[in-house]
C-alpha positions as CSV (number, residue, x, y, z in Angstrom):
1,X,145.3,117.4,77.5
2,X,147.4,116.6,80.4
3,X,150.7,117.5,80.1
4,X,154.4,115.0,80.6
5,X,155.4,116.7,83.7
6,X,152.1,115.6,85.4
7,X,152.7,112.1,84.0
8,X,156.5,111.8,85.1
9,X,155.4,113.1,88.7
10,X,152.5,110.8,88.8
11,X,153.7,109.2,92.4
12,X,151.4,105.2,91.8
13,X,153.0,103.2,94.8
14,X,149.9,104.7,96.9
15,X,147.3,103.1,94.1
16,X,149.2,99.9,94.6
17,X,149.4,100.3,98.5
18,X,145.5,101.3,98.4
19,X,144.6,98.1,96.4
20,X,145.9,96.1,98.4
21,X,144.6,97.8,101.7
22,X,141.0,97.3,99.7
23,X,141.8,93.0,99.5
24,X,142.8,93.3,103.4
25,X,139.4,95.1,104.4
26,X,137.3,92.8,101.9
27,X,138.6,89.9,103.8
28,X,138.2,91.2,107.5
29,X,134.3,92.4,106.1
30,X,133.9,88.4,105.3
31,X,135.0,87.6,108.4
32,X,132.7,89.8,110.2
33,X,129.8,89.1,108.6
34,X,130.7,84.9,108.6
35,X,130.5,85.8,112.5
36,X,127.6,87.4,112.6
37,X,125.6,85.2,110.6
38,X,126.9,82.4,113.2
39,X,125.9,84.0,115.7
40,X,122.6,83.4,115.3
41,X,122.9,80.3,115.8
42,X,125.1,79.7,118.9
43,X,122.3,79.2,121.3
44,X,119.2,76.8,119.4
45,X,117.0,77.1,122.7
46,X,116.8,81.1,122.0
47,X,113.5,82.0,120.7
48,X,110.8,84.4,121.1
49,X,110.2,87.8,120.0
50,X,113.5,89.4,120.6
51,X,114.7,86.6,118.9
52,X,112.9,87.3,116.1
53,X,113.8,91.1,116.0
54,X,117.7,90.1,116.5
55,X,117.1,87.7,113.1
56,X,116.3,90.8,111.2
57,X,118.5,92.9,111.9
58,X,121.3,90.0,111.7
59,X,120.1,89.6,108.2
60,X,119.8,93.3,107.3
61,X,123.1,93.6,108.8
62,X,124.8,90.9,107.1
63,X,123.3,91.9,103.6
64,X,124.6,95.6,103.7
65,X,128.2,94.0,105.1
66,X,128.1,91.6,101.8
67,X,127.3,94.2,99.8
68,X,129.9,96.7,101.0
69,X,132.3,93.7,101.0
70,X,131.6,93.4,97.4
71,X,132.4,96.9,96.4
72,X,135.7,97.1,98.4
73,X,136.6,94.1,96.2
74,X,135.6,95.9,93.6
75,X,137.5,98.8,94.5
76,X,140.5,96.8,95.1
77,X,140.1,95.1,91.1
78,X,139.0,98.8,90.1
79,X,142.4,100.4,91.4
80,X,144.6,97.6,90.8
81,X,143.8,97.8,87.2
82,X,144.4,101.5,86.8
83,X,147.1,101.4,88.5
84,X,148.7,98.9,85.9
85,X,147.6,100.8,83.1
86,X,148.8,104.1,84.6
87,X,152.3,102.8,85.4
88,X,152.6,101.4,82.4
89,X,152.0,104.5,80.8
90,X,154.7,106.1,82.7
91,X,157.3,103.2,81.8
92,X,156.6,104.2,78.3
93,X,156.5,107.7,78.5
94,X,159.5,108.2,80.6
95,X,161.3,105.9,77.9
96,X,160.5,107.8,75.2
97,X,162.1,110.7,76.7
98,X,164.9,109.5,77.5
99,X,165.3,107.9,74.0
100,X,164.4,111.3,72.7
101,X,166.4,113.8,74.6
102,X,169.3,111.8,74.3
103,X,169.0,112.2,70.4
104,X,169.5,115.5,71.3
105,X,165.7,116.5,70.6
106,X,163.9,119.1,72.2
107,X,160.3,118.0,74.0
108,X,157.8,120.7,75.4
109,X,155.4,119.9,78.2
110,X,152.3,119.1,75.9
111,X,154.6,116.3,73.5
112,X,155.9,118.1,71.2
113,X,159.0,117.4,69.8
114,X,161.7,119.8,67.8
115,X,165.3,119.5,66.4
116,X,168.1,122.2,66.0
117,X,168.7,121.1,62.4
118,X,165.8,121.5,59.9
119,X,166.8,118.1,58.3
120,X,165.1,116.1,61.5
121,X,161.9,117.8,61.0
122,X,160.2,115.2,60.0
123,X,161.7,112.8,63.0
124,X,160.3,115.7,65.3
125,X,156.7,115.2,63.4
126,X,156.5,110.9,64.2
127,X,158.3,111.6,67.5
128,X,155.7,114.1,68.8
129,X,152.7,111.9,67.8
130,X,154.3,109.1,69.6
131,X,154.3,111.3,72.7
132,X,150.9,112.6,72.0
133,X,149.7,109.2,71.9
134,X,151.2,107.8,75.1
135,X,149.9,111.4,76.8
136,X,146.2,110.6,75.3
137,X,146.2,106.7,76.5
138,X,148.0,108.3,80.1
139,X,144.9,111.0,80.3
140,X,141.8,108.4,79.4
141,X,143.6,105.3,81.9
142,X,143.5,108.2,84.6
143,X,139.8,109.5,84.1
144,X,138.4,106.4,83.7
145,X,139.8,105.6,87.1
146,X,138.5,108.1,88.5
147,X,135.1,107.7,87.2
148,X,135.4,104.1,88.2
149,X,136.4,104.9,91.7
150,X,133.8,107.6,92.0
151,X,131.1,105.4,90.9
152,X,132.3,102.8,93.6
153,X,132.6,104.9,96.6
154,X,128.9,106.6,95.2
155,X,128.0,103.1,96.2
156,X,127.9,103.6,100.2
157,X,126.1,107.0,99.5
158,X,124.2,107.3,96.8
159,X,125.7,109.8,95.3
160,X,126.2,108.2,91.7
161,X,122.4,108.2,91.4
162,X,122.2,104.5,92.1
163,X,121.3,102.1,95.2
164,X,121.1,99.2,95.6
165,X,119.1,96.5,93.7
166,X,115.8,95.6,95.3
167,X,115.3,92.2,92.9
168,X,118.8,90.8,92.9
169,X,122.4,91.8,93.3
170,X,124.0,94.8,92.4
171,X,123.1,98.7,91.6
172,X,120.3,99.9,90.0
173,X,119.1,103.5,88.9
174,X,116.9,105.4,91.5
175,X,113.8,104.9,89.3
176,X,114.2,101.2,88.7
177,X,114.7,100.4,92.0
178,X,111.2,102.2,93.0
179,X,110.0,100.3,90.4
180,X,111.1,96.9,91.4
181,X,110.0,97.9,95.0
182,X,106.3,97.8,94.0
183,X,106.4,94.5,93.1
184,X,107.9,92.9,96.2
185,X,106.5,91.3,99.3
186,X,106.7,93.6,102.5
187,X,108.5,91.2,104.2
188,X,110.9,91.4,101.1
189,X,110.6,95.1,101.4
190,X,111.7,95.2,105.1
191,X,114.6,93.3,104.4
192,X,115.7,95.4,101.7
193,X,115.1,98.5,103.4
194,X,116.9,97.4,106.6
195,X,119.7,96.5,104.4
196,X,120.6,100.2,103.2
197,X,122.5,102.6,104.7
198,X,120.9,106.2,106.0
199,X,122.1,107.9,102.6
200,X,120.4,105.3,100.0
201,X,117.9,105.4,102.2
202,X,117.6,109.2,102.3
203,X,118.0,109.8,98.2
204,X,114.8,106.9,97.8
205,X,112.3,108.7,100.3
206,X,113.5,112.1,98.5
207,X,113.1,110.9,95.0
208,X,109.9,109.7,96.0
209,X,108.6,110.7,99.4
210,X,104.8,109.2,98.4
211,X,105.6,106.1,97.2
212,X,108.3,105.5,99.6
213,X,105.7,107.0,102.8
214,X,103.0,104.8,102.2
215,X,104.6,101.6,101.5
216,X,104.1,98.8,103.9
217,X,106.8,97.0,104.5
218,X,109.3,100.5,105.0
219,X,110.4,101.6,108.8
220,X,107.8,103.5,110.4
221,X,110.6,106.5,111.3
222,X,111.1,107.0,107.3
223,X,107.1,106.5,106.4
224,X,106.7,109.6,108.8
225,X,109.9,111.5,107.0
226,X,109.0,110.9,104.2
227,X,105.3,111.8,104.7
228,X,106.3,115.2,106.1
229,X,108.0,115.9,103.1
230,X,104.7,115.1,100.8
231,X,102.8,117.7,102.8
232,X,105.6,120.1,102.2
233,X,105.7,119.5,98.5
234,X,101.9,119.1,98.1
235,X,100.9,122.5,99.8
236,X,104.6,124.2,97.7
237,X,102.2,123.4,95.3
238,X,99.1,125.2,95.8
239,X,101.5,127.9,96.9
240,X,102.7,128.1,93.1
241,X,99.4,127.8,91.9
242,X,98.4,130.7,93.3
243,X,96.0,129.1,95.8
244,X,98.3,129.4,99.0
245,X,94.8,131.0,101.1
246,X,92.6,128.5,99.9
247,X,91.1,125.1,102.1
248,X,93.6,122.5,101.0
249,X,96.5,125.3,102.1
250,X,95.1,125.9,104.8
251,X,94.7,122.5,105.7
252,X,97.8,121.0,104.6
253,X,99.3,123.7,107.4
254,X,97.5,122.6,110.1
255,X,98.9,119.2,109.3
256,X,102.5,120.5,109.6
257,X,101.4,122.1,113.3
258,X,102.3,120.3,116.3
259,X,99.9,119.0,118.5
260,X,99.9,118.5,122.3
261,X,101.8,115.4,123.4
262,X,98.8,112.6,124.2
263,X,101.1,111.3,126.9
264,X,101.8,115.4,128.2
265,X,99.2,117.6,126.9
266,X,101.1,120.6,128.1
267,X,104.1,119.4,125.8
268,X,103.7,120.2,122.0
269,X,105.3,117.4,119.4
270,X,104.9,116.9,115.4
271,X,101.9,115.1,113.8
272,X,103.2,111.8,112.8
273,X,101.5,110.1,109.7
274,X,103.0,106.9,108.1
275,X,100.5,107.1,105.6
276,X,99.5,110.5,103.4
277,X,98.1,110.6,99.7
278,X,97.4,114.1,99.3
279,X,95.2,114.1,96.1
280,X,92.3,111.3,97.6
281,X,92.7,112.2,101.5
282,X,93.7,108.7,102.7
283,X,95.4,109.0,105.5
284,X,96.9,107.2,108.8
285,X,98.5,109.3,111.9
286,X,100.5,107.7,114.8
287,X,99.0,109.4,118.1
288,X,101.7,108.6,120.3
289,X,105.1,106.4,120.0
290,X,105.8,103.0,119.4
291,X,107.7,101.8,122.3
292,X,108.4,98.9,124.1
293,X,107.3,100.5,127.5
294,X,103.7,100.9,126.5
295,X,100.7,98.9,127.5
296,X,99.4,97.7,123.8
297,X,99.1,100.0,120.5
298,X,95.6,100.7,119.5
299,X,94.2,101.2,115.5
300,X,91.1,103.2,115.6
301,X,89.3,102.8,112.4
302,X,86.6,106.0,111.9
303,X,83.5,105.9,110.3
304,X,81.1,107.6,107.8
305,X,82.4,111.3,106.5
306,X,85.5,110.4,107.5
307,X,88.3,112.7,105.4
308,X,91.6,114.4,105.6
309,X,89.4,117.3,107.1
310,X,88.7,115.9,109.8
311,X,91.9,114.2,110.9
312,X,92.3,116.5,113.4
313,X,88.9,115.4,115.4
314,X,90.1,111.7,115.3
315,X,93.7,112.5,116.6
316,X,91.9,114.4,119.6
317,X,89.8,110.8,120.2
318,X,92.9,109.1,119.5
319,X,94.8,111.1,121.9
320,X,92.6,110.8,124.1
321,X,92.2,106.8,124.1
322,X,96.5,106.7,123.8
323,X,96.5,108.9,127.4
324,X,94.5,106.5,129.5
325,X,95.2,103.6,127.9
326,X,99.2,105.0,128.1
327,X,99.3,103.3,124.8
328,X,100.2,104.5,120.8
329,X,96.7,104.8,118.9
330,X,96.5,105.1,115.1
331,X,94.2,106.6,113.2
332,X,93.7,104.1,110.1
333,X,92.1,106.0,107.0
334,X,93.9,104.6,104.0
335,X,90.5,104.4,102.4
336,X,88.1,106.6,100.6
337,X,85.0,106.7,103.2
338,X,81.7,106.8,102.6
339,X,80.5,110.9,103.4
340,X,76.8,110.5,104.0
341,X,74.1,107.7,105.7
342,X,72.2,108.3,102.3
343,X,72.8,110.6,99.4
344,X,70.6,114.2,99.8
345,X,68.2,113.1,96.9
346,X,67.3,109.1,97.6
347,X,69.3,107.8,94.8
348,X,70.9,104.3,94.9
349,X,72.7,102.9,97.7
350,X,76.9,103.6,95.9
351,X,79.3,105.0,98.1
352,X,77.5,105.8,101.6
353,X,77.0,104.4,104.8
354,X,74.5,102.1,103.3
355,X,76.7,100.8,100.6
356,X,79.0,97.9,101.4
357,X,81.4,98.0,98.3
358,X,84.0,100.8,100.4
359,X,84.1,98.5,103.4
360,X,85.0,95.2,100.9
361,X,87.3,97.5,99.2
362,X,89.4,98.6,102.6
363,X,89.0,95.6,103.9
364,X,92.7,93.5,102.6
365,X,94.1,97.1,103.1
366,X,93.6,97.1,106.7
367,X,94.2,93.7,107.0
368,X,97.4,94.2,105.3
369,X,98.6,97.1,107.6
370,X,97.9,95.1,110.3
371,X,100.6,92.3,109.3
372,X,102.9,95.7,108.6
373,X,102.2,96.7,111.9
374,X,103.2,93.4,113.0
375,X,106.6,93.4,111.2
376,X,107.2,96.8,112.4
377,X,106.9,96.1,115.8
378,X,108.6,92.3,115.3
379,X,111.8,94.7,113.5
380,X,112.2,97.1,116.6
381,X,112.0,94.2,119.4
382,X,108.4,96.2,120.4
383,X,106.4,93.5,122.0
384,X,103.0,95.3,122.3
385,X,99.4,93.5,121.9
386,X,97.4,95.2,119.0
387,X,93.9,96.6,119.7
388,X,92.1,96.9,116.6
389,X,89.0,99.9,116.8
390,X,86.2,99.9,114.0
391,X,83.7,102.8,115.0
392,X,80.4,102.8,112.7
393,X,81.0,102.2,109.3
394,X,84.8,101.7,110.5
395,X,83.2,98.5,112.2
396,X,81.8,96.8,109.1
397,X,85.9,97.6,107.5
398,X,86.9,96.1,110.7
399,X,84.7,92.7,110.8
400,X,85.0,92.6,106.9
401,X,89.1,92.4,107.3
402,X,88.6,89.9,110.4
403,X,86.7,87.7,107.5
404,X,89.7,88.5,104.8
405,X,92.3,86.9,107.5
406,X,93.3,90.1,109.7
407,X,95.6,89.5,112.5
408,X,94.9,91.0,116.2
409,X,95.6,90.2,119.8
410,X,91.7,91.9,120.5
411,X,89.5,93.9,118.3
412,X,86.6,96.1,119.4
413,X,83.4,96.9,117.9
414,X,82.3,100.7,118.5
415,X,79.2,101.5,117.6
416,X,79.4,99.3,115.1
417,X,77.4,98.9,111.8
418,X,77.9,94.6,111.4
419,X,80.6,92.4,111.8
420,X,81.3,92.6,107.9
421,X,80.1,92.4,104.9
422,X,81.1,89.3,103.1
423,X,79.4,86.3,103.9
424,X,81.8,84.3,105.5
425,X,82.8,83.8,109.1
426,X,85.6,85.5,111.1
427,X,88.8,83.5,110.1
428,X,91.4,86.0,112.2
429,X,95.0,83.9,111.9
430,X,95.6,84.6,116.1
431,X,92.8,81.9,117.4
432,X,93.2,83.8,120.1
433,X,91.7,87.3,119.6
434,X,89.2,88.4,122.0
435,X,86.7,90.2,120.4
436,X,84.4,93.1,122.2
437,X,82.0,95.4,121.7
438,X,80.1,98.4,122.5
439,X,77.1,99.9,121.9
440,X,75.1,102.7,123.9
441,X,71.2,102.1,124.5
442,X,69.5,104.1,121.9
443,X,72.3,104.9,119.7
444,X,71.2,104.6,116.0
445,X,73.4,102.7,114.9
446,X,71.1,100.0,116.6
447,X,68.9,100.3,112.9
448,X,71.8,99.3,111.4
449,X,72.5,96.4,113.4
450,X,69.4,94.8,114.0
451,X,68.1,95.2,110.2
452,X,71.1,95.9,108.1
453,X,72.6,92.2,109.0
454,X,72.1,91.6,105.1
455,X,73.9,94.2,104.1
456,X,77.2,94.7,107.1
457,X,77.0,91.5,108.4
458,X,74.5,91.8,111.8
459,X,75.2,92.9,115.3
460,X,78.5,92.3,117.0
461,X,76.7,93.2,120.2
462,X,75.3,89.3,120.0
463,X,77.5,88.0,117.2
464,X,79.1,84.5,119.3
465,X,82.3,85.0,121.2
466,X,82.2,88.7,121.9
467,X,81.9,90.1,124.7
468,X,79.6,93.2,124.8
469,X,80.8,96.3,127.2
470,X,79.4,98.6,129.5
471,X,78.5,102.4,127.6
472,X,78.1,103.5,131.0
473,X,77.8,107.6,131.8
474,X,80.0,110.6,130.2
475,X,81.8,112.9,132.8
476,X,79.4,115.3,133.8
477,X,77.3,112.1,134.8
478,X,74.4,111.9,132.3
479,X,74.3,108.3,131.0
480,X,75.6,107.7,127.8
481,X,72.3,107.0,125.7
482,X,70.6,108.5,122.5
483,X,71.5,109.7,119.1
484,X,74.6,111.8,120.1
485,X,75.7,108.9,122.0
486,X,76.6,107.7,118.8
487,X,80.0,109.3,118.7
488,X,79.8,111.2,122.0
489,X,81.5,109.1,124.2
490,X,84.7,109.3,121.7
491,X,84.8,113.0,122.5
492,X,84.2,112.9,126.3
493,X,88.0,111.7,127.8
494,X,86.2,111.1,131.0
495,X,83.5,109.1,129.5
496,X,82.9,105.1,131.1
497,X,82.6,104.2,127.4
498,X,85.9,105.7,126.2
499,X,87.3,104.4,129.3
500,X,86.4,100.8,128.8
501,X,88.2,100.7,125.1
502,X,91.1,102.0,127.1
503,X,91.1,99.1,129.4
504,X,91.1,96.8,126.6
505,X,93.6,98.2,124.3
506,X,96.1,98.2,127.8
507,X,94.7,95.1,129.0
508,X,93.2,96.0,131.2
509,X,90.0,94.0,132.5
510,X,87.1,96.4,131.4
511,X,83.4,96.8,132.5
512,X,81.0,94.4,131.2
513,X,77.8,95.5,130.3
514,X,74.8,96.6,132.0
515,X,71.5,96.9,130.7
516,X,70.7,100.8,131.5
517,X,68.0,101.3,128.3
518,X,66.3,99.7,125.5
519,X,68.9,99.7,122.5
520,X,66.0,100.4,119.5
521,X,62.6,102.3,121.0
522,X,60.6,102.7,117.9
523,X,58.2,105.4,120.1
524,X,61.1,107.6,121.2
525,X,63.8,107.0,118.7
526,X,62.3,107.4,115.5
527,X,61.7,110.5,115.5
528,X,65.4,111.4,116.5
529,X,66.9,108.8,114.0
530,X,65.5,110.3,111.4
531,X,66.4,113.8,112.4
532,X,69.7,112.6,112.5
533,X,70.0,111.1,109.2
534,X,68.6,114.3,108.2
535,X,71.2,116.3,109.5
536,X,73.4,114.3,107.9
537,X,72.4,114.2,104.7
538,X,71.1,117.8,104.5
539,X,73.5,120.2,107.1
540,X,72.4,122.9,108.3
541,X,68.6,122.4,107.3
């Protein structure tokens, strides 16, 4: 128990002082944050993008400045308070004593009271309890203004295990904010996220590093720190399980490797991903950075046996399209992707290339990145044109989100297997997206076009308003045709195909196209078609 000395030399015109310094710095944060949100509004004819991008952060700013204005107000009640009840403890204490010792009573440090003559024993008794009761109301008025205090400055940190409430005012355990976070809008979930400082927003994406990494809405820069750390934690994991040599180790490594810079391939720079789920292999990597000196950003949407193993072949495509086009590309696969044209044994059409149900289902999620996108690059005054990519199957995901509402300045169809699989037109909210596509001669994904239109919608190489490109020749000079064709001008950096998708995701005016083959030849392809699907459904036969 805390003993009368430390109670006597309690020195309170600081607490005073302080809560008064609190009121002072409550007001001038009111002040500040009345200015700010007036500032806004000085000049009506502003508006634009950067005007947009200055609104958010005006808000963000001026909720964090209301919300530290509330708890230096609260700090000012919190120690205004204690200090009352401390002083007052004091005054009594200090009373008591001198009532005490004047009687000619003897008081130790911890209240207890004695007497000379043994005929004031029982005075001593009710005297020290007296004491002993002011000492025990002096100790809990000083430890539950501590705790108070602690719990308010744990307010600009974190560091009283709560943050800020997503759904309303106030703080909230970690685990009910993340909670409430899953039910807001991500233009609600920008706002909030904006609004914290770096440490709330620091203990969130630890507490929760998947949640908080794949959750539109949440700064890119924290999706990817937070997405490092699930990787981390995910192969810690097999490490623990004893399966530290195995494939998913060894893959979850190569993830943490840096790759060469797409803008500087001699320069070596961490794999980005603002989207990782470790346990289904949906992922999305940014090839390249967001800023407001490049040409465009591209989303390159893959195609059938798409999977976290092969990431790395589609962030070498991705690289590849980000250097000449000197624009950001990402790699969307927040789906589960269909692994084979048809399943080895013939059985019904669920879950392959043939199937439409995956597309329908990553549809609204792609659609729903985009508008993330959009925000993102709205938040950091980025002004960039978005290039959306759907390569085979990744085409029909592509046209099917076009039909759910998806927004894009252009989209291009790649080798394309339909323009989408529900039945219903294209209703993308810019009216002005130009739509393109691309398709080499005898590429057999042709089939798929031409007499899958029940199934993925029909070909975008006719499909009204979009404009068909030029496949043209790969590198070495060989024209871009055939079965390998089908993803082979995606792996040649020098290819005319590759090249035009650059020239539309930096807008730049591409190459229109130029008959150079039939694009189905039933003699000559058929036999190669179906070698293909072969070789697809049974590797290695």
């Amino acid at each position: 128990m805390i003993g009368i000395a430390a109670v006597t030399g309690w020195h309170l015109d600081g607490l005073a002082a302080a809560a008064t310094a609190f009121d002072v710095r409550g007001e001038q944060i009111a002040r500040v944050t009345f200015a700010l949100n007036r500032s806004l509004g000085l000049d009506p004819t502003w508006t634009g993008f950067a005007r947009d991008a200055a609104a958010t952060r005006i808000t963000a700013d001026a909720t964090r400045l209301r919300r530290m204005e509330q708890t230096v107000k609260d700090l000012a009640a919190a120690t205004r308070d204690g200090y009352a009840q401390l002083a007052s403890a004091q005054q009594r204490l200090s009373a008591q004593l001198a009532s005490i010792t004047g009687a000619q009573f003897v008081v130790g440090d911890d209240g207890t009271v004695s007497h000379p003559s043994p005929k004031r024993r029982a005075d001593a008794e009710f005297l020290s309890s007296r004491l002993r009761a002011i000492l025990v109301a002096a100790q809990t008025a000083d430890a539950a203004l501590a705790d108070r205090l602690r719990s308010l400055t744990g307010e600009f940190d974190g560091s009283d295990g709560k943050v800020p409430n997503p759904a309303g005012p106030g703080y909230v355990r970690l685990e009910d904010a993340l909670s409430r976070l899953f039910s807001l809008s991500p233009d609600q979930v920008t706002r909030y996220w904006e609004s914290l400082n770096a440490a709330q927003r620091t203990r969130l994406s630890s507490e929760a590093p998947e949640f908080i990494g794949n959750l539109d809405g949440i700064d890119f820069a924290d999706r990817i720190t937070a997405n490092h750390l699930s990787i981390r934690l995910a192969l810690a994991e097999e490490e623990e399980a004893g399966r530290g040599t195995g494939d998913k180790a060894k893959l979850l490594r190569s993830l943490l490797e840096p790759a060469p810079d797409p803008m500087d391939p001699t320069r070596m720079v961490p794999r980005t991903f603002i989207g990782f789920r470790a346990n289904s292999g949906r992922f999305i990597e940014l090839v390249g950075e967001l800023t407001p000196s490049a040409n465009g950003v591209g989303v390159l949407v893959p195609g059938t046996g798409t999977s976290l193993q092969t990431s790395g072949d589609y962030r070498r495509r991705a690289a590849s399209l980000a250097s000449l086009s000197g624009s950001p590309v990402i790699v969307w696969a927040d789906g589960t992707f269909p692994q084979h044209v048809i399943e080895k044994d013939l059985t019904p059409i669920v879950d392959n290339a043939v199937d439409p149900k995956p597309a329908h289902r990553m549809a609204q999620r792609l659609a729903n990145f985009t508008a993330t996108l959009d925000q993102q690059l709205a938040t950091s005054n980025t002004p960039l044109k978005t290039t959306i990519i759907g390569h085979s199957y990744g085409g029909s995901v592509v046209g099917t989100a076009e039909q759910h509402g998806m927004r894009a300045d252009r989209v291009v169809y790649a080798s394309s297997s339909g323009t989408g699989v529900d039945d219903s037109p294209w209703r993308n909210t810019n009216p002005d997206v130009k739509r393109f596509s691309l398709t080499p001669p005898g590429d057999p994904i042709h089939y798929s076009q031409q007499f899958g239109a029940a199934v993925h919608g029909g070909d975008p190489d006719s499909a009204p308003g979009v404009t068909r490109l030029d496949s043209g020749y790969y590198s070495n000079g060989e024209l871009v045709q055939g079965v390998d064709a089908h993803a082979g001008y995606l792996d040649d950096a020098g290819s005319d195909a590759l090249g035009n998708i650059a020239d539309v995701i930096s807008g730049r005016t591409p190459n229109l196209y130029v008959p150079r083959g039939p694009d189905i030849d039933l003699n000559h392809d058929a036999p190669l078609a179906r070698d293909w699907l072969l070789d697809l459904v049974l590797p290695g036969r």
